[in-house]
N, C-alpha and C positions, 0 to 999 in steps of 0.2 A: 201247378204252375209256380215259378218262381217269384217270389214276394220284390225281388229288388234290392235283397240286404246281403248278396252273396251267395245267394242258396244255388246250387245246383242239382238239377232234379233229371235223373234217367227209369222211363218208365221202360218196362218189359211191354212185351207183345209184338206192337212194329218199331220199337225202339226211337222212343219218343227223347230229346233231350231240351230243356229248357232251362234257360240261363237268362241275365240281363244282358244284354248284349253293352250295356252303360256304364257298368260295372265291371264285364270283363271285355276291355276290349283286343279287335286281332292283331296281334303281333307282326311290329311293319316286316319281320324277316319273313315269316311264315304266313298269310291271309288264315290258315285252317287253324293255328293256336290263337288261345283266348287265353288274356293271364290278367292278373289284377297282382299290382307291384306292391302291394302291403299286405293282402289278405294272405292268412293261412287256413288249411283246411284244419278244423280245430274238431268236428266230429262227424261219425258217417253213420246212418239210419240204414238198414233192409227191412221193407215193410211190405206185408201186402201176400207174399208169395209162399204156399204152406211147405212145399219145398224145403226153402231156409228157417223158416220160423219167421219172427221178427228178432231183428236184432238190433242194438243200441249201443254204439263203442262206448258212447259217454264223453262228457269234454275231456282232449286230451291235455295233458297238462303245456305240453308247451304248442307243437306242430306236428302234425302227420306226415311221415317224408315217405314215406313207401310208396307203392303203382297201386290204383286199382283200375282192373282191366276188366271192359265188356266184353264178349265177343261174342258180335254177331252171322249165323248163318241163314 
């Protein structure tokens, strides 16, 4: 679950996603985007799944500007 400090959390299985919804709220263009106007995604965790291993990017030094994509079937 997300603690409230920005964390955004996607579980595998039935593809669970948990957010504060207070934190990021929906964007009046689009109801389905969530954006928070200050925060940067500063690091990304994979955990859990023996698949990938666990992985740790580490704090980035400034921002992460790439895509990361789930895709569910």
């Amino acid at each position: 679950m997300s603690n409230g400090s920005g964390e955004i959390i996607i579980k595998g299985g039935s593809c669970q996603i948990f957010f504060d919804h207070d934190v990021f709220e929906s964007a009046p263009s689009d109801p389905k985007m969530h954006s928070h106007a200050t925060l940067n995604i500063k690091q990304i965790i994979i955990s859990g799944d023996e698949q990938f291993g666990d992985y740790d990017s580490g704090e980035h030094p400034t921002k992460f500007t790439g895509t990361i994509k789930v895709i569910c079937r």
